[in-house]
Rosetta silent file (secondary structure, phi, psi, omega in degrees, C-alpha in Angstrom):
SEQUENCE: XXXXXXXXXXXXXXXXXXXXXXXXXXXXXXXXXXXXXXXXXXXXXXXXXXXXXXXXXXXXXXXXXXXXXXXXXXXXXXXXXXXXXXXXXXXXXXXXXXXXXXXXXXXXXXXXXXXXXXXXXXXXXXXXXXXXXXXXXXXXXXXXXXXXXXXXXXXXXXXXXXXXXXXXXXXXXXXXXXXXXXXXXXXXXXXXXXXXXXXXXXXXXXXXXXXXXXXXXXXXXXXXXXXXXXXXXXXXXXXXXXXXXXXXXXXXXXXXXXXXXXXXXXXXXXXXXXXXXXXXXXXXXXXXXXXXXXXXXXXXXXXXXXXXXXXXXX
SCORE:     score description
SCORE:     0.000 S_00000001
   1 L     0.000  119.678  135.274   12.422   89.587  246.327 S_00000001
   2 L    -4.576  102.035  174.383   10.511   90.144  249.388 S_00000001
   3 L   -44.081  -24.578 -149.554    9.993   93.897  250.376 S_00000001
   4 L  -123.669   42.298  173.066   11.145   93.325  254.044 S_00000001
   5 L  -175.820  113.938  176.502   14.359   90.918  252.893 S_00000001
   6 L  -105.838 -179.735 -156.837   16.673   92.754  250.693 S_00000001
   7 L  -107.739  146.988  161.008   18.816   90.682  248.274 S_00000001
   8 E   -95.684  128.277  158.042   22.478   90.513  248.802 S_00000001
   9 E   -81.977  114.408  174.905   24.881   90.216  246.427 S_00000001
  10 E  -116.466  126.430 -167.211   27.851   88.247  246.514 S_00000001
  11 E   -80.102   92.386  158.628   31.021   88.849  243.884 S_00000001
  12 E   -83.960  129.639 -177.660   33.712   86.775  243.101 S_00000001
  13 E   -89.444  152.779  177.262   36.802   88.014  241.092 S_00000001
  14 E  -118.115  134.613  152.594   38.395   85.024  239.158 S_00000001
  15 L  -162.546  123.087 -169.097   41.950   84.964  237.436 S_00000001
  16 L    21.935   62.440  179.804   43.004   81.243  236.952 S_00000001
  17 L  -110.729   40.575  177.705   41.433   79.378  240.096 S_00000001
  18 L   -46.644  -32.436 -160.294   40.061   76.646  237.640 S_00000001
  19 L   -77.972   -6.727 -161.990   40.895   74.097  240.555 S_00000001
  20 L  -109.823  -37.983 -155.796   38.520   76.265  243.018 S_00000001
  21 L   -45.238  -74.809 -174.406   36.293   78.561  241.781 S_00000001
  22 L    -0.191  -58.528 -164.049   33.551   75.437  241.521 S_00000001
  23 H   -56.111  -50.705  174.744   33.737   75.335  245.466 S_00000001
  24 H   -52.495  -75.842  177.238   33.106   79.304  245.753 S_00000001
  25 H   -25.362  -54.458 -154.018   30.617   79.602  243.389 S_00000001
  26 H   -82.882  -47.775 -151.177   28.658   76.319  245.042 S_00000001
  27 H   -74.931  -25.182  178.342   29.529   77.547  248.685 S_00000001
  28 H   -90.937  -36.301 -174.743   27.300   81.506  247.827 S_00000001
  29 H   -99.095   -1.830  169.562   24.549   79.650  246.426 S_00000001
  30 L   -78.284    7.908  165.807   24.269   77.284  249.247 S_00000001
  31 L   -91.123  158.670 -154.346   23.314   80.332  251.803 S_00000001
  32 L   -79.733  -36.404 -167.164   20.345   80.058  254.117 S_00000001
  33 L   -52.359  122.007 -163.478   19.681   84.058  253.080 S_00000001
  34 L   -70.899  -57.082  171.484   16.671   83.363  251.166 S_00000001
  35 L   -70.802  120.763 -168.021   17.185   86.876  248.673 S_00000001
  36 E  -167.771  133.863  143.752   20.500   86.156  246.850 S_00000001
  37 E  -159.888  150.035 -165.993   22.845   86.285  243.662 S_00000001
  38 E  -109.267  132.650  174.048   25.882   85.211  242.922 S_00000001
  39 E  -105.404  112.799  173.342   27.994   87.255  240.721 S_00000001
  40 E   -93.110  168.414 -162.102   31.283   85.874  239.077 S_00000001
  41 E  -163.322   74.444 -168.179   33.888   88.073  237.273 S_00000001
  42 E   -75.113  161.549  173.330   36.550   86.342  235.328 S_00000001
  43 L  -122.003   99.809 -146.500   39.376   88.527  234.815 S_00000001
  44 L    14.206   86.585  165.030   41.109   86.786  231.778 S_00000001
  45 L   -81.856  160.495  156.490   41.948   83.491  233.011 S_00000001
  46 L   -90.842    6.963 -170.132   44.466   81.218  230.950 S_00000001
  47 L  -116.916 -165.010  176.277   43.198   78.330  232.427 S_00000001
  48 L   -90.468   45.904  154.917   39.793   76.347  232.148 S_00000001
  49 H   -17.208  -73.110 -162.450   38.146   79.131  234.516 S_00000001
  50 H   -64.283  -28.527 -162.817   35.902   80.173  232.283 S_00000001
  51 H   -85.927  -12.053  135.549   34.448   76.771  231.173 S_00000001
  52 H   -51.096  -64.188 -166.096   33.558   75.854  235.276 S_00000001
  53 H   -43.734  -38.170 -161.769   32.044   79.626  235.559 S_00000001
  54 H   -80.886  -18.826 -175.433   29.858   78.778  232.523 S_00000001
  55 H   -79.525  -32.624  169.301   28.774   75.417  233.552 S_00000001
  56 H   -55.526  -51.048 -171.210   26.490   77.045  236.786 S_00000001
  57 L    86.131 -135.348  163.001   24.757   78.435  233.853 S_00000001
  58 L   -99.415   44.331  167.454   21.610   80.870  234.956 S_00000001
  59 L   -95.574   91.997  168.084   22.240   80.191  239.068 S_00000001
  60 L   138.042  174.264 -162.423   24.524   82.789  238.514 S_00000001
  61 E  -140.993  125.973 -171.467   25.422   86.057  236.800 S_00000001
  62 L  -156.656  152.346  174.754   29.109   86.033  235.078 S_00000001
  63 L  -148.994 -165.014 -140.421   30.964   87.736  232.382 S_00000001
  64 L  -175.393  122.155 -172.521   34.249   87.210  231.259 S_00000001
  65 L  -131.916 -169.487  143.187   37.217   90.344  230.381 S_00000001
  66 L   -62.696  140.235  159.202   40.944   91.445  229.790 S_00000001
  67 L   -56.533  100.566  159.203   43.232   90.492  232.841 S_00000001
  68 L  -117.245    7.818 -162.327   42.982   93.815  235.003 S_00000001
  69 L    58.590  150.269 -158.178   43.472   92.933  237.874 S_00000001
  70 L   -48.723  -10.923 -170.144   41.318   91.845  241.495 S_00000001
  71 L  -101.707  -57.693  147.114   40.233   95.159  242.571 S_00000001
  72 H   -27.137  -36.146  165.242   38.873   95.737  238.813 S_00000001
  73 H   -61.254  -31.004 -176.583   37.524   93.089  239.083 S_00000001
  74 H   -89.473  -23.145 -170.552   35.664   93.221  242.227 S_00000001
  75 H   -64.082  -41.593  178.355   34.645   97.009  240.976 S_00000001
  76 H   -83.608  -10.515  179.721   32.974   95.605  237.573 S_00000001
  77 H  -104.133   -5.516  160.196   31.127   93.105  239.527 S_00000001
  78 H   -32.548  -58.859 -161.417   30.236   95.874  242.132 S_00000001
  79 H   -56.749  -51.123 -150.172   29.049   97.520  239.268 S_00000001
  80 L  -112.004    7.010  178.907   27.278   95.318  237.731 S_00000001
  81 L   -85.357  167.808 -177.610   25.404   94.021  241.431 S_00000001
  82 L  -105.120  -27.453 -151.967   21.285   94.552  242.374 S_00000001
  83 L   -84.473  142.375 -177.178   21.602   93.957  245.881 S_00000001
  84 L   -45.249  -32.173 -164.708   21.712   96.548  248.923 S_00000001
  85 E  -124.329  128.551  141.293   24.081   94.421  250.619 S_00000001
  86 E  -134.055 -172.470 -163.031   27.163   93.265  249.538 S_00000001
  87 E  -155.410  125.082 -138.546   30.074   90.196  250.299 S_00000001
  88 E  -130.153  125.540 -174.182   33.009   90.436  248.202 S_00000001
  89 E  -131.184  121.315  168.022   34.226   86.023  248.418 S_00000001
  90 E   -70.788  148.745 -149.856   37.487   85.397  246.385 S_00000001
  91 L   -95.577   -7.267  162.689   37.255   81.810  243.886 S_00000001
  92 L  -100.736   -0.515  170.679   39.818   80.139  246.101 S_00000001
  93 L  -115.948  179.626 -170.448   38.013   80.598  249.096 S_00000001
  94 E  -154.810  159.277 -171.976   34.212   79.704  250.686 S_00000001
  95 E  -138.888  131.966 -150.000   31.737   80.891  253.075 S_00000001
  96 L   -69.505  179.734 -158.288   29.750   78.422  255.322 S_00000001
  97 L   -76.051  -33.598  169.715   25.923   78.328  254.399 S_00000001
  98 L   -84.703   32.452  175.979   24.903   81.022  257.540 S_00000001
  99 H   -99.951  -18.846  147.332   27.153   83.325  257.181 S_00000001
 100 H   -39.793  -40.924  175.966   25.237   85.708  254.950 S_00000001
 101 H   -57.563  -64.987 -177.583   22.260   85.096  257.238 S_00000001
 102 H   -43.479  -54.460 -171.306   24.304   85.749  260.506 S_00000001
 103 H   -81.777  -22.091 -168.967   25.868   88.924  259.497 S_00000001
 104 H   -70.636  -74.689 -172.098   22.171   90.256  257.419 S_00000001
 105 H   -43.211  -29.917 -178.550   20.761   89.497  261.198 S_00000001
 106 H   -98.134   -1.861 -161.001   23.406   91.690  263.221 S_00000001
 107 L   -89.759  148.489  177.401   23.523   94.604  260.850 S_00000001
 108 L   -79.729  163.948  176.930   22.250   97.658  262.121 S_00000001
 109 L   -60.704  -29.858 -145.013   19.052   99.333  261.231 S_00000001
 110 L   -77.784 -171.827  164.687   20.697  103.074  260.983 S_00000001
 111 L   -99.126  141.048 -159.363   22.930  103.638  258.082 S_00000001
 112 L    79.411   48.038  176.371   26.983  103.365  257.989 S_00000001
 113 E  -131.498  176.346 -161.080   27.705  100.201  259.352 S_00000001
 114 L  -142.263  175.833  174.871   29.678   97.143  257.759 S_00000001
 115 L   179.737  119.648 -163.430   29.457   93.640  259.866 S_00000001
 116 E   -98.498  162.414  150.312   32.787   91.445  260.060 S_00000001
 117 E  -145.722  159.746 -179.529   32.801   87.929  260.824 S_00000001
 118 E   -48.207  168.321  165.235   35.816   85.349  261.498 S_00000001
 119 E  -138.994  174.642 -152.790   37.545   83.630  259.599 S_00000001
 120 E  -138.932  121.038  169.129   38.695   79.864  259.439 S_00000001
 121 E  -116.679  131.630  178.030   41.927   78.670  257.545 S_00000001
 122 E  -115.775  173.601  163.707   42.241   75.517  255.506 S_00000001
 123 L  -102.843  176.192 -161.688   44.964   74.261  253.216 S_00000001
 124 L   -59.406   -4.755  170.520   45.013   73.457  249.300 S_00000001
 125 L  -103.490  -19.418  176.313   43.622   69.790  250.128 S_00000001
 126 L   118.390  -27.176 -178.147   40.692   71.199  252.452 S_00000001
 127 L   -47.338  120.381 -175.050   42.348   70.256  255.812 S_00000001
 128 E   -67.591  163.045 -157.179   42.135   73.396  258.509 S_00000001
 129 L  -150.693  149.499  174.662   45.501   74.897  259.052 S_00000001
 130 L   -48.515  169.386  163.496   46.692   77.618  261.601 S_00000001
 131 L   136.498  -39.304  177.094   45.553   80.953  260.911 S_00000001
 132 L    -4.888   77.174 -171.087   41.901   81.197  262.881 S_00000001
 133 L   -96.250  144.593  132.764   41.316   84.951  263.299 S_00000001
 134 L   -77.452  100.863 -177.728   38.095   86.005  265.364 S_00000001
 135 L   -68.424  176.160  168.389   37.011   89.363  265.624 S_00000001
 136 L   -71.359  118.759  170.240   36.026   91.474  268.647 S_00000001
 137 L   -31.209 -102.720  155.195   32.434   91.087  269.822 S_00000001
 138 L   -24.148  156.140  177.916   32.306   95.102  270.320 S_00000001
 139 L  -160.480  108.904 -179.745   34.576   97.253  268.161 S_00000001
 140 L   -82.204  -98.103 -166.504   35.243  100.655  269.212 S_00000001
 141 L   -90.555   85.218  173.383   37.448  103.136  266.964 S_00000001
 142 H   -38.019  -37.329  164.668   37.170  101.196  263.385 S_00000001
 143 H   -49.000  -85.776 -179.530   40.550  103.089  262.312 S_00000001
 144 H   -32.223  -55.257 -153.922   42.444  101.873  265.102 S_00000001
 145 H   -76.231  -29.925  171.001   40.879   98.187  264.898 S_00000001
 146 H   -24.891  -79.260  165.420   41.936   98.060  260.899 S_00000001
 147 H   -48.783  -29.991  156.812   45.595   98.917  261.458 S_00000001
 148 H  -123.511   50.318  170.496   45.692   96.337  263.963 S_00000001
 149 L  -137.605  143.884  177.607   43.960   93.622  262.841 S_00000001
 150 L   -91.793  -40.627 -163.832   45.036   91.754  259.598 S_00000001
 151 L   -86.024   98.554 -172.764   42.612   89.491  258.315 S_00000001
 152 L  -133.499   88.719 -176.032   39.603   91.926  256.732 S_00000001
 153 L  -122.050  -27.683 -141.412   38.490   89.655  253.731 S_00000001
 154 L  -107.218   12.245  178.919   35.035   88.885  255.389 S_00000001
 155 L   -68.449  156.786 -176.653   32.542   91.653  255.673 S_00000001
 156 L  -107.961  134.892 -170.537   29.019   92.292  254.591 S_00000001
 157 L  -102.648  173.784  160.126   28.855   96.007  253.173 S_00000001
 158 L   -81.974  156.940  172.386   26.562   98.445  252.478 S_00000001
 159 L   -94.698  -59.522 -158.270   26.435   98.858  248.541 S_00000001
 160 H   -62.817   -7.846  163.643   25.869  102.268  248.677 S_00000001
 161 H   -78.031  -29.995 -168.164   28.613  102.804  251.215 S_00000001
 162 H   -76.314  -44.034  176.106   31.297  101.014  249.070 S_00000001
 163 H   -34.445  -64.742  176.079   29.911  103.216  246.127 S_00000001
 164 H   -47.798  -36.934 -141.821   30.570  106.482  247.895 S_00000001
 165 H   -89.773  -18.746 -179.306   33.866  105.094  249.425 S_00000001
 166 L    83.800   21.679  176.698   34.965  104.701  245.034 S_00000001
 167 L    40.457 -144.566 -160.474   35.181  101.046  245.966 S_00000001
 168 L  -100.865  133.608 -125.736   38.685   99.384  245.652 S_00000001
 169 L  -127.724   95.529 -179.011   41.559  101.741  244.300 S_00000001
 170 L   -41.768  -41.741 -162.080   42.650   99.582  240.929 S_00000001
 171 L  -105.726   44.214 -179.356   46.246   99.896  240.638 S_00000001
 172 L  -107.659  136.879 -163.288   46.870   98.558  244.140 S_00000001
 173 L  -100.238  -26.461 -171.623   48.089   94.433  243.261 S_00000001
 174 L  -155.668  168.362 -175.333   47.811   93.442  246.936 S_00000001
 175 L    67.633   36.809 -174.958   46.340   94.991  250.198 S_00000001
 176 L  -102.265  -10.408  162.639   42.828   96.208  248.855 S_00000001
 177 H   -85.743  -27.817  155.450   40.945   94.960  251.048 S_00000001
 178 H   -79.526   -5.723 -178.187   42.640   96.635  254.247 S_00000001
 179 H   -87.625  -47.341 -174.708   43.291   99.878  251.969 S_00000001
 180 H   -75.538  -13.473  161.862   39.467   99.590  251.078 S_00000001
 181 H   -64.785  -37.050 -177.390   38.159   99.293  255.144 S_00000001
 182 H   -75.776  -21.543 -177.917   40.649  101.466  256.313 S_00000001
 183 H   -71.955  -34.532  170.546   39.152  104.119  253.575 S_00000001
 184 H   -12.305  -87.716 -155.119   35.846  102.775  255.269 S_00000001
 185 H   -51.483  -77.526 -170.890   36.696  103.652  259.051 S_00000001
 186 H   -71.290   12.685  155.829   37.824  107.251  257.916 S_00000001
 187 L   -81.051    0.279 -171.104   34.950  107.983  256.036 S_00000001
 188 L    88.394   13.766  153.971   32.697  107.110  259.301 S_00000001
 189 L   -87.884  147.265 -171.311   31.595  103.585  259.032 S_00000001
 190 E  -135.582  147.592 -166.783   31.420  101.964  261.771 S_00000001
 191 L   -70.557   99.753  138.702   32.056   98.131  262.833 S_00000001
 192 L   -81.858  164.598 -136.922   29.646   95.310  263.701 S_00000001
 193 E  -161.282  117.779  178.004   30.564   92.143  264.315 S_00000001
 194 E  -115.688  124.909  173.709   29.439   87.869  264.203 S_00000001
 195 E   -75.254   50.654 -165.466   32.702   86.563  266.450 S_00000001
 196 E  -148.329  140.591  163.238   32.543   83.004  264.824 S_00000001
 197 E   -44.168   66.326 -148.906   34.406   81.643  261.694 S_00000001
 198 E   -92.074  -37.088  161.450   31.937   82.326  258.945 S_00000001
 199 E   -70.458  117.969 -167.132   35.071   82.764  256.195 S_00000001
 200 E  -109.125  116.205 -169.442   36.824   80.030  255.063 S_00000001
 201 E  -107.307  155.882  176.727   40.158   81.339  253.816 S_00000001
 202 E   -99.458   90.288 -177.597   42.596   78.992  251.392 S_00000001
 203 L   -49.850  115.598  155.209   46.319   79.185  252.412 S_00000001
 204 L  -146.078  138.635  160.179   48.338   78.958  249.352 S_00000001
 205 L    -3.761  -74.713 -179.611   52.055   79.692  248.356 S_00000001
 206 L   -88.666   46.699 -171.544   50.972   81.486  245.321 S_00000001
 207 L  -129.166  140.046  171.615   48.322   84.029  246.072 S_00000001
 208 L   -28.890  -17.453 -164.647   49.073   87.470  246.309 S_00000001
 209 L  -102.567  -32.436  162.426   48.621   87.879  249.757 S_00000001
 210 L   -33.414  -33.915 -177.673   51.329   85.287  250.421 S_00000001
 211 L   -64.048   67.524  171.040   54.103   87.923  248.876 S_00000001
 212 H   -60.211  -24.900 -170.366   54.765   89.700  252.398 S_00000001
 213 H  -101.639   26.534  178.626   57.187   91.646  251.582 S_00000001
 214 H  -101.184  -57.503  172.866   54.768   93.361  248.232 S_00000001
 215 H   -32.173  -64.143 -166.810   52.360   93.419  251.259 S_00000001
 216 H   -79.436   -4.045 -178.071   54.674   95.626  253.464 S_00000001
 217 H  -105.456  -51.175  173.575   55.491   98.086  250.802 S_00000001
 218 H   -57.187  -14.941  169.816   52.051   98.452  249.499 S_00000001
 219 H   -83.206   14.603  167.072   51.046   99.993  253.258 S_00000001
 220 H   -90.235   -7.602 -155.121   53.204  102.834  252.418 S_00000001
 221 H  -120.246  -30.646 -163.257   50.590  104.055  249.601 S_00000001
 222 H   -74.619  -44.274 -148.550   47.727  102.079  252.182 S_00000001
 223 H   -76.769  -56.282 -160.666   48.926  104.378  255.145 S_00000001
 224 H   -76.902  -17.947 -157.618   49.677  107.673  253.565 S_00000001
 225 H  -104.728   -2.705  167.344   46.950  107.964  252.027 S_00000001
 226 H   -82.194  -40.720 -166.296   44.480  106.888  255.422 S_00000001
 227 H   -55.589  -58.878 -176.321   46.920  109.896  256.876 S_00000001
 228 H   -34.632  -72.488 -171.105   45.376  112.422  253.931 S_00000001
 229 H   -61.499   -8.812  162.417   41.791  111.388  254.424 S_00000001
 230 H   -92.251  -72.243 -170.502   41.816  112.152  258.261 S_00000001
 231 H   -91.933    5.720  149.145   43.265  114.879  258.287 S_00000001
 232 L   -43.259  -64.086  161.466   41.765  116.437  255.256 S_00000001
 233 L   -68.199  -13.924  166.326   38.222  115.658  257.047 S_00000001
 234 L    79.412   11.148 -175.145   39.950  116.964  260.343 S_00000001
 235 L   -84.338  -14.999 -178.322   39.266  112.840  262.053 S_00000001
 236 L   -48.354   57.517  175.356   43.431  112.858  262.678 S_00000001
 237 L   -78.758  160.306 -141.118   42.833  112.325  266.575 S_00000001
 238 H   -80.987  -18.099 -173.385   45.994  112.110  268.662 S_00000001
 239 H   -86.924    0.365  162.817   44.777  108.578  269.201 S_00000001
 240 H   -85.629  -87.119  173.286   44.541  107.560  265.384 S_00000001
 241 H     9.060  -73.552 -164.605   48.117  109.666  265.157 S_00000001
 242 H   -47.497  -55.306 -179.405   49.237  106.974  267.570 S_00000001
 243 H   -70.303  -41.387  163.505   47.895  104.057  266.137 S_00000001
 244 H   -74.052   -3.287  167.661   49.362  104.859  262.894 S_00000001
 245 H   -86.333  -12.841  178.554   52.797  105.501  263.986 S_00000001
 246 H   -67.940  -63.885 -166.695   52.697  101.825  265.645 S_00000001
 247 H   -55.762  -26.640  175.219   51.225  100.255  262.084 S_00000001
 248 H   -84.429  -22.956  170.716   54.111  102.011  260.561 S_00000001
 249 H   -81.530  -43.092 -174.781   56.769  101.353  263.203 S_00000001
 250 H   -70.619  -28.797  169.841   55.320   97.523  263.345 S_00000001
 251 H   -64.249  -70.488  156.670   55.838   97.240  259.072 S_00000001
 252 H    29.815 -117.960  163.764   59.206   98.688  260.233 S_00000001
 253 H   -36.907  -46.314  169.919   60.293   95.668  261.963 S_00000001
 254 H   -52.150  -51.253  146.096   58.701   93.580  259.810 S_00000001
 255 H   -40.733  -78.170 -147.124   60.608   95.362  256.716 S_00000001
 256 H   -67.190  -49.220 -144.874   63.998   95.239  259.032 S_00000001
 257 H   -76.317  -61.916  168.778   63.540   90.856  259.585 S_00000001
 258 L   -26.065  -15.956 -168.576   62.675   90.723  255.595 S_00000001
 259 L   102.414    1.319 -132.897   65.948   92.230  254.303 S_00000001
 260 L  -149.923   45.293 -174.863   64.604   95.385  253.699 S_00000001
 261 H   -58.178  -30.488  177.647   66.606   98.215  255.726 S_00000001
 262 H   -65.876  -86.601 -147.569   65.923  101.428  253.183 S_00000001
 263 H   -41.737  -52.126 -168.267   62.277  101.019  253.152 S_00000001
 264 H   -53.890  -57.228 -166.461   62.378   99.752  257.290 S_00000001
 265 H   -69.614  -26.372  178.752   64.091  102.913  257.925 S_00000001
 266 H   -55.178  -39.050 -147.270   61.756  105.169  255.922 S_00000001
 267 H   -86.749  -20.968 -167.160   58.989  103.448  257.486 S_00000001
 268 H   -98.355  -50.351 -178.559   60.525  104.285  261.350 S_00000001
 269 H   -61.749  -57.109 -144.345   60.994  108.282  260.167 S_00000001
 270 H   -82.410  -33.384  157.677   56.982  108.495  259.077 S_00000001
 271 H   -42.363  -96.057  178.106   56.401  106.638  262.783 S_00000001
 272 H    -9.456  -60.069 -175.945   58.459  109.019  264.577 S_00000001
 273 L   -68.784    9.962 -161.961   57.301  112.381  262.854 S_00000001
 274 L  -120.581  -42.893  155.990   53.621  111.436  263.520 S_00000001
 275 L  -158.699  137.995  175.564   54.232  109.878  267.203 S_00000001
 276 H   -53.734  -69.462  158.978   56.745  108.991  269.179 S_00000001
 277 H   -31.510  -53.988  167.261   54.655  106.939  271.733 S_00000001
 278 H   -59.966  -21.546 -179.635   53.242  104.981  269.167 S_00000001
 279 H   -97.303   -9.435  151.240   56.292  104.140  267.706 S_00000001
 280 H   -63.563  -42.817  177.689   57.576  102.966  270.711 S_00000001
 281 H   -54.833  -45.560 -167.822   54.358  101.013  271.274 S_00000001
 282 L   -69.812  -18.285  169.334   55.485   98.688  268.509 S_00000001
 283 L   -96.999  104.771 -164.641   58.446   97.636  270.217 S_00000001
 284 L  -115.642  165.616  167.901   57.563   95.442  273.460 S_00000001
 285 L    53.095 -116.224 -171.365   59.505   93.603  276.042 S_00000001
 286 L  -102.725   11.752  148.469   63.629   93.407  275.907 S_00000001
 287 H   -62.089  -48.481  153.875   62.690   94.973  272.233 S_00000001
 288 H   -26.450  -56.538 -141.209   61.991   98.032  274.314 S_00000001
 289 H  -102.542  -34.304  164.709   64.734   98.273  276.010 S_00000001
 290 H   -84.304    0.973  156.883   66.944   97.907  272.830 S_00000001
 291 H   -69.239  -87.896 -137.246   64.878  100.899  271.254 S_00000001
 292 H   -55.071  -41.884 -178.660   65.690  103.188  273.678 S_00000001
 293 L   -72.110  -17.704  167.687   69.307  102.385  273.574 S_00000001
 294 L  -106.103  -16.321 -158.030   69.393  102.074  269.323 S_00000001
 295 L    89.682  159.734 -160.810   66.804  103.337  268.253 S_00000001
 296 H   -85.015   -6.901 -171.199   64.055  101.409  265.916 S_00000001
 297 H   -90.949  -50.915 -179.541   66.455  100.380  263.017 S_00000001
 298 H   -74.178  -29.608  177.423   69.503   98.994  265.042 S_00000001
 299 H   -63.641  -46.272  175.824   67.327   97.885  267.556 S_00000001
 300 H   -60.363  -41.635 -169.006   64.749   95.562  265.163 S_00000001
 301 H   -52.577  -73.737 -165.312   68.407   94.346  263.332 S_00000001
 302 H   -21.791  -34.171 -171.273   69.640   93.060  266.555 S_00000001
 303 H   -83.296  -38.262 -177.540   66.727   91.437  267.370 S_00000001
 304 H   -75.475  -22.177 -175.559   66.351   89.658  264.121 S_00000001
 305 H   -87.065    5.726  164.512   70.187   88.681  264.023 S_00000001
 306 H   -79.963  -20.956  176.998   69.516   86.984  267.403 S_00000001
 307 H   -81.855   -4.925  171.058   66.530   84.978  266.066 S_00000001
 308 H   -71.863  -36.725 -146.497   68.286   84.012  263.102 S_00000001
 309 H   -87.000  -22.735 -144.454   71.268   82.539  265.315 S_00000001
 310 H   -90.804  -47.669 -179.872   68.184   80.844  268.121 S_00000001
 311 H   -46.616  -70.530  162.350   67.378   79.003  264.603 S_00000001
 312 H   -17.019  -89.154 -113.310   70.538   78.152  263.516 S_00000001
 313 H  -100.013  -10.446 -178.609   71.631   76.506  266.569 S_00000001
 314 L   -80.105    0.000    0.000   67.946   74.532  267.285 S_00000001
């Protein structure tokens, strides 16, 4: 390794993607970043994982465990990485050949930055699919852009920031990658950016992140616990206040069209007590207009039993 080129790592957690992993694995050693290794991490599979992981041989660094789940997983290969920099790629997805390069090139010199890039969705045959998220060129108040942006699989870290930060918080089954950025933003990292579709994510039925409504429940533990770390550190500005009563007012709704009125309502009170305006925010257009007159619980049903019946009748 080059003094002046530091080595990157990049980690993939495994747990039965025998059909994929191959592609991940091949797509990290096929970046243009000249200093590189790719670290795999099976986490028990039951399938023929391990016997793909094993066939790269020594282009790669891999070990094999008990089923503990993805954020263990990404934590032991954290653990077990050399590089300064790292890019955490999941075995059912791939990352085009610049995109280490691209994001290594925008990161800043100082210390405490992170550097996102887009991402690009295909389906389980390879075919692109809706989904195309782009980040902002610029990125002002990282807290703010977390909570309202969804897709935060694709960044190149700091090691030693994800160290401090305790890396990904183990018994959370889904949402660890916006629970670990959002711990990010209120520790004082701050957001760079490549705006171009450097992540190639893999829709499928049966991946954790599909489970929306496990999704919307786990941002009550994702939320409260962003709430702590601000104001603990005293960062709880009225305009992070704000933005989390929308992300909590916006699960809400979300929560309400799912089926899921206790939680939806809980989820409307912890908007309210932190701001009204924000929780307002989350409701737009003739949604508005049936908050003020219902309130956020009767107001979201209504709206969802008219889009059920707009179905119905197309």
């Amino acid at each position: 390794m080059s003094a002046d080129t530091p080595l990157v790592s990049i980690v993939i957690p495994c747990y039965n993607d025998e059909a994929w992993v191959a592609d991940a694995i091949e797509s990290a050693l096929a970046q243009t970043w000249p200093e590189l290794e790719v670290i795999v991490i099976d986490d028990g599979s039951t399938d023929g994982s391990v016997r793909v992981i094993e066939s790269f041989s020594d282009r790669i660094r891999w070990e094999t465990g008990p089923n503990r789940g993805g954020g263990a997983a990404r934590n032991r290969g954290l653990a077990m990485a050399r590089g300064e920099f790292v890019q955490f790629l999941d075995a059912d997805d791939l990352i085009k050949p610049d995109k280490t390069r691209r994001q290594m090139d925008a990161m800043p010199t100082d210390s405490g930055w992170m550097v996102l890039s887009g991402v690009e969705a295909i389906d389980t045959t390879g075919r692109p699919t809706s989904g195309t998220w782009i980040p902002a060129e610029t990125i002002g108040d990282p807290v703010d852009y977390v909570l309202r942006n969804s897709l935060m699989i694709t960044p190149l870290h700091s090691r030693s920031d994800l160290l401090a930060a305790g890396c990904f918080r183990e018994h959370l089954k889904c949402s660890q990658e916006r629970d670990l950025h959002l711990r990010l933003a209120c520790g004082g990292i701050r957001f760079a950016s490549v705006p171009e579709p450097l992540y190639v994510q893999r829709k499928r039925a049966d991946s954790v992140s599909s489970d929306s409504l496990a999704v919307l429940h786990r941002h009550e533990d994702v939320f409260l616990n962003a709430e702590d770390l601000l104001r603990s550190s005293e960062r709880l500005t009225d305009s992070r206040r704000r933005t989390l009563a929308f992300a909590w007012a916006r699960d809400g709704r979300d929560l309400v069209v799912r089926g899921d009125c206790e939680s939806a309502r809980r989820y409307f009170a912890r908007a309210l007590a932190l701001d009204a305006a924000g929780a307002a925010e989350a409701f737009a257009g003739l949604s508005s207009v049936l908050y003020r007159l219902l309130g956020p619980l009767d107001a979201q049903r209504l709206v969802a039993a008219k889009r059920r019946l707009v179905r119905q009748w197309k």
